[in-house]
C-alpha positions as CSV (number, residue, x, y, z in Angstrom):
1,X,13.9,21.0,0.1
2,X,13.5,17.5,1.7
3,X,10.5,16.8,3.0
4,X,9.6,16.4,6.9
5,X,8.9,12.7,7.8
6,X,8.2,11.0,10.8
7,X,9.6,7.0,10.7
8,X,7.9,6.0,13.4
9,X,4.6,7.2,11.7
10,X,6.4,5.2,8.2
11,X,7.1,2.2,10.6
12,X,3.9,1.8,11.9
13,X,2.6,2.0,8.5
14,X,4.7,-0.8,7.1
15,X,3.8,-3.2,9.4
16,X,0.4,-2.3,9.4
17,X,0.2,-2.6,5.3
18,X,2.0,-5.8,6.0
19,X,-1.0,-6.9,8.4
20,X,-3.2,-5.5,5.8
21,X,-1.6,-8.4,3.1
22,X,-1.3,-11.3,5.9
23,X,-5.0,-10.9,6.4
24,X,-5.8,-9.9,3.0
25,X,-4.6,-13.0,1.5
26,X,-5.9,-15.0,4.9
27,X,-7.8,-18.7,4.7
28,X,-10.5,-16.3,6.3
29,X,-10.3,-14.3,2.8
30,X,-9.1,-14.2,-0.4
31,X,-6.2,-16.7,-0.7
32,X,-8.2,-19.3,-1.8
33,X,-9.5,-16.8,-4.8
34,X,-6.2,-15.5,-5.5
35,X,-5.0,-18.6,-5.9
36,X,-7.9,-20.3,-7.9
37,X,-8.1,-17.1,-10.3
38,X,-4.1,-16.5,-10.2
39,X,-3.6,-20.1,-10.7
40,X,-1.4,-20.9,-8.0
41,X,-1.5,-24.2,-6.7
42,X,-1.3,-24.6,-3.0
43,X,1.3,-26.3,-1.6
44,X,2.4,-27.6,1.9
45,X,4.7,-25.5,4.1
46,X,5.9,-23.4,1.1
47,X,9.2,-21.1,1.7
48,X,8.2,-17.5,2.0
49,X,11.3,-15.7,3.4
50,X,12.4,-14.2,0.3
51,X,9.1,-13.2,-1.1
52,X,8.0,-11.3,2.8
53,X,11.5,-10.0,2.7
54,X,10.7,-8.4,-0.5
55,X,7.1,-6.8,1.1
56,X,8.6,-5.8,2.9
57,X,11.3,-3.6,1.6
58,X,8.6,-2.5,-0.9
59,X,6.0,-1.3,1.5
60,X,8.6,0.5,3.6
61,X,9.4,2.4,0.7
62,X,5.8,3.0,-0.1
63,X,5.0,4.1,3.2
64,X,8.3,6.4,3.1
65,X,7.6,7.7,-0.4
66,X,4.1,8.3,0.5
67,X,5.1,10.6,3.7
68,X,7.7,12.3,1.9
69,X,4.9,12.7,-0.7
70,X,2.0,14.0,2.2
71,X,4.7,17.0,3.6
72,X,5.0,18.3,0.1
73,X,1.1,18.0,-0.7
74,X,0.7,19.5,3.1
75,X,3.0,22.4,2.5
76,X,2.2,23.2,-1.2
77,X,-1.9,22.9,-0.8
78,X,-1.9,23.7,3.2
79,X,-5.0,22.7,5.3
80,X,-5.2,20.0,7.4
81,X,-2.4,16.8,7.4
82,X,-4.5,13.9,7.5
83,X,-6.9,15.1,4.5
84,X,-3.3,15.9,2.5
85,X,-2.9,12.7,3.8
86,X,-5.5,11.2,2.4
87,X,-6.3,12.8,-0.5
88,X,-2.5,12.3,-1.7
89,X,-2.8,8.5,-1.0
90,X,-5.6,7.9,-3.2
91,X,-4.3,9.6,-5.7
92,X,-1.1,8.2,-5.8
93,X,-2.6,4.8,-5.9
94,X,-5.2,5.4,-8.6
95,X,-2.4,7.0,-10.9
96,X,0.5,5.0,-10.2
97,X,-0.6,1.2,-8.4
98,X,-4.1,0.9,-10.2
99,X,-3.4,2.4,-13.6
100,X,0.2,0.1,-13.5
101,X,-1.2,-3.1,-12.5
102,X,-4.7,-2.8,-14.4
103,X,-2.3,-2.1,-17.8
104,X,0.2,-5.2,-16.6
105,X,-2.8,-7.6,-16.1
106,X,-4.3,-6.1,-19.4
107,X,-1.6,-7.4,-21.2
108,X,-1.0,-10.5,-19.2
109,X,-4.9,-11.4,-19.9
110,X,-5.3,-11.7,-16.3
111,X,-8.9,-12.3,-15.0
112,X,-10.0,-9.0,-14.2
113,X,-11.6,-10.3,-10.9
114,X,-8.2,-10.7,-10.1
115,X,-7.0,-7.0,-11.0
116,X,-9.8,-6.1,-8.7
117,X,-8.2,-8.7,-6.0
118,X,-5.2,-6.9,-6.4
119,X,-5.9,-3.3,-6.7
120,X,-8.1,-3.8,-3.3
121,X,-5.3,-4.8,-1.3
122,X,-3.5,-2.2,-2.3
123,X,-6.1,0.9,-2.0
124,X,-6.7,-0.7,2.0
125,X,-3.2,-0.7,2.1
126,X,-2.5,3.0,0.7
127,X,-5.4,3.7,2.9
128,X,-4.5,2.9,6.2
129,X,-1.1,3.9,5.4
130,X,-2.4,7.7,5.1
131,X,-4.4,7.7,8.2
132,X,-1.3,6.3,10.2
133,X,0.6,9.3,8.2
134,X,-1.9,11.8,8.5
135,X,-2.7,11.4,11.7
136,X,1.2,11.4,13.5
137,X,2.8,14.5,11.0
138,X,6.1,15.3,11.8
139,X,7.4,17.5,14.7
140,X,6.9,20.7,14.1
141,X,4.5,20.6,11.3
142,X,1.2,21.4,12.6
């Protein structure tokens, strides 16, 4: 069985993740937090293609895995999309993103204010990623 997903709902989703990051790590933020407790040191006009490229390839895949994920929840558990949605979001980020990047930073002796930094970002992320999902199901669905 492969799973019903609407792209444009994965689309919108990825970009709005992405806006989620920009603003995320925004000068009206937490950049200058991330970088004091990451240890980054600011620098003028740094080169960020790559690294955006890579964000994005990496939170269209979320987005798409997380859809695919959301028809299977919807279909195995029933009730309504966007609380299958929802409900499969957060749990795919507290068992998979949180639990991975609170063990990486574990061992990497991280500052745990900067786990929490992280793992934010990516719960808004996975968040508005599942009411953009939830909210546009597939054709046919519902």
């Amino acid at each position: 069985m492969i799973p019903e997903i609407n792209y444009w709902a994965v689309l919108i989703a990825t970009v709005l993740a992405m806006g989620v990051g920009a603003l995320w790590y925004s000068k009206a933020l937490f950049v200058d937090r991330w970088q004091r407790l990451a240890r980054i040191e600011p620098r003028e006009n740094p080169s960020i293609a790559i690294p955006m490229l890579v964000a994005l390839a990496v939170t269209f895949l979320t987005a798409w895995v997380l859809a695919g994920s959301v028809a299977i929840a919807w279909h195995f558990y029933g009730g309504g999309y966007l609380g299958a949605a929802l409900v499969t979001g957060l749990t795919l980020w507290a068992g998979f993103t949180a639990a991975r990047v609170i063990t990486h930073d574990v061992f990497e002796g991280r500052p745990s204010q900067l786990t929490v930094l992280t793992i934010g970002q990516e719960l808004v992320s996975v968040i508005v990623m599942s009411l953009v999902i939830g909210l546009w199901p597939p054709a046919g669905t519902v």
